[in-house]
Legacy VTK file of the C-alpha trace (Angstrom):
# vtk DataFile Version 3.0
C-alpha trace
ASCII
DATASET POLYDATA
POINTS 116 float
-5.864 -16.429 87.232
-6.310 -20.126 87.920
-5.024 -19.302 91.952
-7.697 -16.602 92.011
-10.308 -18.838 90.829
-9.501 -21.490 92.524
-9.525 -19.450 96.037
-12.546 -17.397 95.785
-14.506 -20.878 94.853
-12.914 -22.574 97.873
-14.226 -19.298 99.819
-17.520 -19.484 98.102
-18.044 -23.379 98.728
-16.776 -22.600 102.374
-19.046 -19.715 103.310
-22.546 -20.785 101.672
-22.224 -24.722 102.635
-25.744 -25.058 101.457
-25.222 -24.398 97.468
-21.675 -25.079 96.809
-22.163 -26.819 93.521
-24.427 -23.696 92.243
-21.774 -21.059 93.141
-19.186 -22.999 91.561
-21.582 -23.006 88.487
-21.973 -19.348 88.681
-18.140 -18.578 89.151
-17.910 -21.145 85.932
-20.670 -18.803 84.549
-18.527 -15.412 84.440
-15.203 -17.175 83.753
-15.936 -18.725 80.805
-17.627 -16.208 78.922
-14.666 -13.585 79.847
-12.078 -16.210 78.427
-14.359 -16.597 75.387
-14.095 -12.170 75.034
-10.029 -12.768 75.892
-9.478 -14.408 72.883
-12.029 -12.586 70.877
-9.910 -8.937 71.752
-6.604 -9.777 72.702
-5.475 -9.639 68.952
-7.354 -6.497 68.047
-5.702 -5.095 71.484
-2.089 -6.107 70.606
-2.175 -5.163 67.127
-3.479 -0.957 68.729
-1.758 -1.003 71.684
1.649 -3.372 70.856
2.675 -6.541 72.425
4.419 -4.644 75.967
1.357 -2.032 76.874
-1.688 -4.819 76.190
0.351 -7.649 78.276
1.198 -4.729 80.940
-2.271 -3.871 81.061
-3.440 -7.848 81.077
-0.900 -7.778 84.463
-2.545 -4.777 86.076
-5.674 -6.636 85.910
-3.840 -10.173 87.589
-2.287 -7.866 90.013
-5.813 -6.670 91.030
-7.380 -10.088 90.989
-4.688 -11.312 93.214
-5.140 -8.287 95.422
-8.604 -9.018 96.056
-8.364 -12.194 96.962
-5.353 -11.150 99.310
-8.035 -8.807 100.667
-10.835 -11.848 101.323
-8.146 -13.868 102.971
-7.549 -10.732 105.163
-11.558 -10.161 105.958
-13.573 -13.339 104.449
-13.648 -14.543 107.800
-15.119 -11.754 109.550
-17.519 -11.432 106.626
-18.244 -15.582 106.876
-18.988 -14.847 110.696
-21.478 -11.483 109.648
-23.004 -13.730 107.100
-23.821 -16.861 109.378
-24.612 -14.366 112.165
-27.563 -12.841 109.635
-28.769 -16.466 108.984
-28.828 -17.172 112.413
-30.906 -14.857 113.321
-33.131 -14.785 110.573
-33.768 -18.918 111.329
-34.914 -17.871 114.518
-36.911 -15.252 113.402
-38.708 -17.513 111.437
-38.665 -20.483 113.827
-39.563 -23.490 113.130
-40.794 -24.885 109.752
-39.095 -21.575 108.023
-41.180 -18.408 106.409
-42.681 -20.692 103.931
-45.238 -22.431 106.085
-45.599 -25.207 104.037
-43.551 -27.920 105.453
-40.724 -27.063 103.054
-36.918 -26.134 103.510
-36.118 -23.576 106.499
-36.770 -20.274 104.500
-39.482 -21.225 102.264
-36.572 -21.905 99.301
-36.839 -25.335 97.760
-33.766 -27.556 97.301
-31.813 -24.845 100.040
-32.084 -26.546 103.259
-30.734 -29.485 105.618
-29.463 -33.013 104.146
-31.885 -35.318 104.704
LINES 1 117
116 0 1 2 3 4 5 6 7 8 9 10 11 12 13 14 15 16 17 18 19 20 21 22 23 24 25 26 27 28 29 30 31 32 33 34 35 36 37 38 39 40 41 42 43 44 45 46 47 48 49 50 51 52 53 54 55 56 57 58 59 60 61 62 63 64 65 66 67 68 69 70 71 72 73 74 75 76 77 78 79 80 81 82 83 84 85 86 87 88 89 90 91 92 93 94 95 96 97 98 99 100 101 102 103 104 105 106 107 108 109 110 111 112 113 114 115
């Protein structure tokens, strides 16, 4: 689990360069509260199901993790590319100064724009 959440950050930092920090926050947000629920049902889940079905069925779910992030090094770079493409356009949509028209970040968003 640590190699899938260490990869879809990296994507995630990679792909929305101007919030890394918060989507690292938000991936922190989901994993921590579904290790707190782990170890809240994993003994309830062994005791029902037995030590070889709940550890085959905690493997299923690593085998899918792993297979999804095998699928976003297969297409996260066509879906970066789609993603910056959007953005693009919408920046020039809005030209200059952003949506918000008043003199804030490109997009009207405060904090989410160019280093100053």
């Amino acid at each position: 689990m640590t190699w899938v959440f260490i990869t879809t950050t990296s994507y995630l930092t990679e792909s929305f360069k101007q919030m890394p920090a918060t989507l690292v926050a938000l991936a922190s947000l989901f994993r921590n509260p579904a290790a707190a629920v782990a170890a809240a049902v994993i003994e309830p889940l062994i005791r029902k199901m037995g030590v070889g079905w709940c550890f085959t069925g905690l493997a299923l779910v690593e085998f899918s993790c792993a297979f999804s992030v095998g699928w976003l090094i297969l297409k996260g770079k066509d879906m970066r590319a789609t993603f910056e493409a959007k953005e693009a356009a919408k920046r020039k949509k809005d030209g200059p100064g952003g949506s918000g028209g008043t003199g804030g970040p490109p997009g009207g968003r405060p904090g989410v724009g160019p280093p100053v």
